[in-house]
N, C-alpha and C positions, 0 to 999 in steps of 0.2 A: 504494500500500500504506500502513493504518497500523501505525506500528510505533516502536521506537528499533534505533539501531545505534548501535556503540561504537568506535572505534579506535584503535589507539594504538602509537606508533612509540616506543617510551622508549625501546629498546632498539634499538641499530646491526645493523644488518640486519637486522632482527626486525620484522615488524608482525602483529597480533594484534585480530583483530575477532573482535566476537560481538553478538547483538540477539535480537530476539524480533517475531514480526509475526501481528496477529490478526482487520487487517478488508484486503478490496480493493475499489478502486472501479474499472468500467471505463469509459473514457471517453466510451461513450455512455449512461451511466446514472447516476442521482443517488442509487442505495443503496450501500451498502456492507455488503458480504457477506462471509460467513465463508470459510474457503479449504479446498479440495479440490482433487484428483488427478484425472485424466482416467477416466472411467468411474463418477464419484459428485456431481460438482456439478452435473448439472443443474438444472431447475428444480423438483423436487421431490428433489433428489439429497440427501447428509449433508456437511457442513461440519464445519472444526473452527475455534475462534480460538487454537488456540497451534501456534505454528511458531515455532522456536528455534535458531538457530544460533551458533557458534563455528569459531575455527580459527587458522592461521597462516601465515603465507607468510616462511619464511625465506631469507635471501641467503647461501646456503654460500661463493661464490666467486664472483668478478664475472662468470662465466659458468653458474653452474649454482641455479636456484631452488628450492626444495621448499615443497609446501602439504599441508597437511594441517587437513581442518573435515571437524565433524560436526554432525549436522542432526536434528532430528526433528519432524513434525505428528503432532501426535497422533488415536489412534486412527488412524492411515493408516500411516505408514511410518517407522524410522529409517534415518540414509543416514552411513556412512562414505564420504568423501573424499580422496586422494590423489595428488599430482601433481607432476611434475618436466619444468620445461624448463632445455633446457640448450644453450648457445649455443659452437660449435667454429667459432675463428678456420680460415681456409685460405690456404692461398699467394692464391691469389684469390676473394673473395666470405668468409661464414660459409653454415654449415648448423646450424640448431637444431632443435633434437628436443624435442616437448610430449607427453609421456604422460600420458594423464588416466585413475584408475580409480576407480568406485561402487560400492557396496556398499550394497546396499536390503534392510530386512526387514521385516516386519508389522508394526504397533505397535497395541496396546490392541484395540479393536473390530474390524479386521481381522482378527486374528490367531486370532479367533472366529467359530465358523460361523455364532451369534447374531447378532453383531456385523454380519458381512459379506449375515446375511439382513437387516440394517436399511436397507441398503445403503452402506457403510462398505466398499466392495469398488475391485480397479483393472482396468483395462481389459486383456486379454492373450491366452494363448491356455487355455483349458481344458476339454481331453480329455477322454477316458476315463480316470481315475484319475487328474486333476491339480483338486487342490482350488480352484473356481470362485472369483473377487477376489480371494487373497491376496497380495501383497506378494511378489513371489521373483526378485530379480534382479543381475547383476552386469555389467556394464557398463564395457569398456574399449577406449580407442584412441587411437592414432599417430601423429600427425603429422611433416612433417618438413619443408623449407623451404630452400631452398639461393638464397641474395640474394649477386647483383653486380653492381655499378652499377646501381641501381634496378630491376632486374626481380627477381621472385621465382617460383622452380619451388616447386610445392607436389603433396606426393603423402601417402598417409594411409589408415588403414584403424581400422575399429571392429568389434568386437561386442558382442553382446547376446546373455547367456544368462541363461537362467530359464525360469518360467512366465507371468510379466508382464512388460509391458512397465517402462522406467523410468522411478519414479514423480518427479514433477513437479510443482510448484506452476503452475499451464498458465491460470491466468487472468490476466484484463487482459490489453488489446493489445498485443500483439507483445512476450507473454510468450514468454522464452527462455530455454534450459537452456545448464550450462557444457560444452557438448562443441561440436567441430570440427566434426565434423555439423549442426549448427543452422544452420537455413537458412532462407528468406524463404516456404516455404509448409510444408515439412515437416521433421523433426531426427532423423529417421531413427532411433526407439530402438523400436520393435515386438520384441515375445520373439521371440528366435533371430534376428533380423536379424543378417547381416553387410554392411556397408556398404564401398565402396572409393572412393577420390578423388582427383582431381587438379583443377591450377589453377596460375593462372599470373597474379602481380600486378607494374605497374608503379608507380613513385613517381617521379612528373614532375618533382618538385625535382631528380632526375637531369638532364633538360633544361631548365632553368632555371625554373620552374612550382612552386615549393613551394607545399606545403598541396593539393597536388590530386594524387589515386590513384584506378587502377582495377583490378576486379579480375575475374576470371572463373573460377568454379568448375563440374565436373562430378562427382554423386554419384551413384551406382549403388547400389541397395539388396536386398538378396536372400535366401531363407531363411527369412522371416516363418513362424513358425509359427502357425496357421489350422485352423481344422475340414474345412476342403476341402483339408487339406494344403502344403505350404510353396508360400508365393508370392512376387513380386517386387515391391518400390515401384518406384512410375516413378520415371528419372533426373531430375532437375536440374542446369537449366544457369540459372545467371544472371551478371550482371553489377551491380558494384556503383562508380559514381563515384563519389568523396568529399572532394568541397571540406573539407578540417579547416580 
């Protein structure tokens, strides 16, 4: 991506970023291109070069985090952001809890029936009486995490409501979005998706092996709202080593 970011800790337990990004290159390519949502950047698709963000992540208590950014590309979407992880000691092990919620809405030429005939539209479901590419989505989910001695239970749930799916800056490789769901082929955010998960990760520095984890996750995804009526994503399972 080109771009500037900003950040800044002045402030005890306060950090505080914000930027602006308006070209991306993808790695097997020598242009650099404007940035769009899934269902507009193709190769005759509409791009925009401002993408703007802000926000903050604050340290309430040495167990409990709060974020809060907001975002917009223009002509495509504005996105509120909010989230709270929070980490509970136990007689044995902790459990931490990560709530993540979105809030998407049309912005500039989306938000136009003009605009979204230019193609400045996103990708989702649109019905009988559901206005075709616009921006309409809210996006939230759960995670939860229970760590002892090096192993971690992990279980979780998300949905997705609207008419589109959630929009996403989705280029360059192994672009990803900030939800629990984002996974190695799909991030499970289709309109009306609800997704459910478990997993299960160890950290080997428990048997003497520091810097080396693995992990294994299974998502289920269901509900997609579609013109042939609600469907399912297939599951995934992967596994992830990680020499840090």
């Amino acid at each position: 991506f080109k771009g500037v970011q900003v950040t800044s800790k002045e402030f005890e337990n306060l950090t505080v970023t914000a930027g602006g990004l308006e070209k991306v290159k993808d790695r097997n390519s020598t242009d650099s291109l404007g940035l769009a949502i899934a269902g507009a950047g193709g190769l005759a698709g509409q791009r925009s070069n401002k993408f703007y963000f802000g926000g903050f992540d604050y340290k309430i208590s040495p167990n409990l985090l709060a974020q809060y950014y907001i975002s917009n590309l223009e002509d495509f979407y504005s996105q509120n952001f909010a989230g709270l992880v929070h980490t509970l000691p136990l007689a044995t092990g902790k459990l931490t809890s990560d709530l993540r919620y979105f809030h998407s809405e049309s912005d500039g030429k989306n938000a136009s029936s003009s605009g979204r005939a230019e193609g400045y539209v996103s990708t989702g479901y649109y019905g009988s009486g559901i206005t075709k590419g616009e921006v309409d989505n809210d996006t939230f989910g759960a995670t939860f995490t229970y760590v002892v001695a090096g192993h971690s239970f992990i279980g979780g749930f998300q949905t997705v409501n609207g008419d589109s799916n959630m929009p996403f800056i989705n280029q360059g490789s192994g672009s990803t979005v900030y939800l629990t769901s984002n996974s190695q082929i799909t991030n499970f955010t289709r309109a009306g998706e609800r997704t459910w998960m478990a997993g299960y990760a160890y950290d080997f520095s428990a048997a003497g092996l520091p810097g080396l984890s693995s992990k294994v996750m299974y998502l289920s995804g269901g509900n997609v709202k579609s013109a042939r009526g609600d469907l399912n994503e297939c599951c995934l399972l992967y596994t992830s080593p990680s020499p840090r």
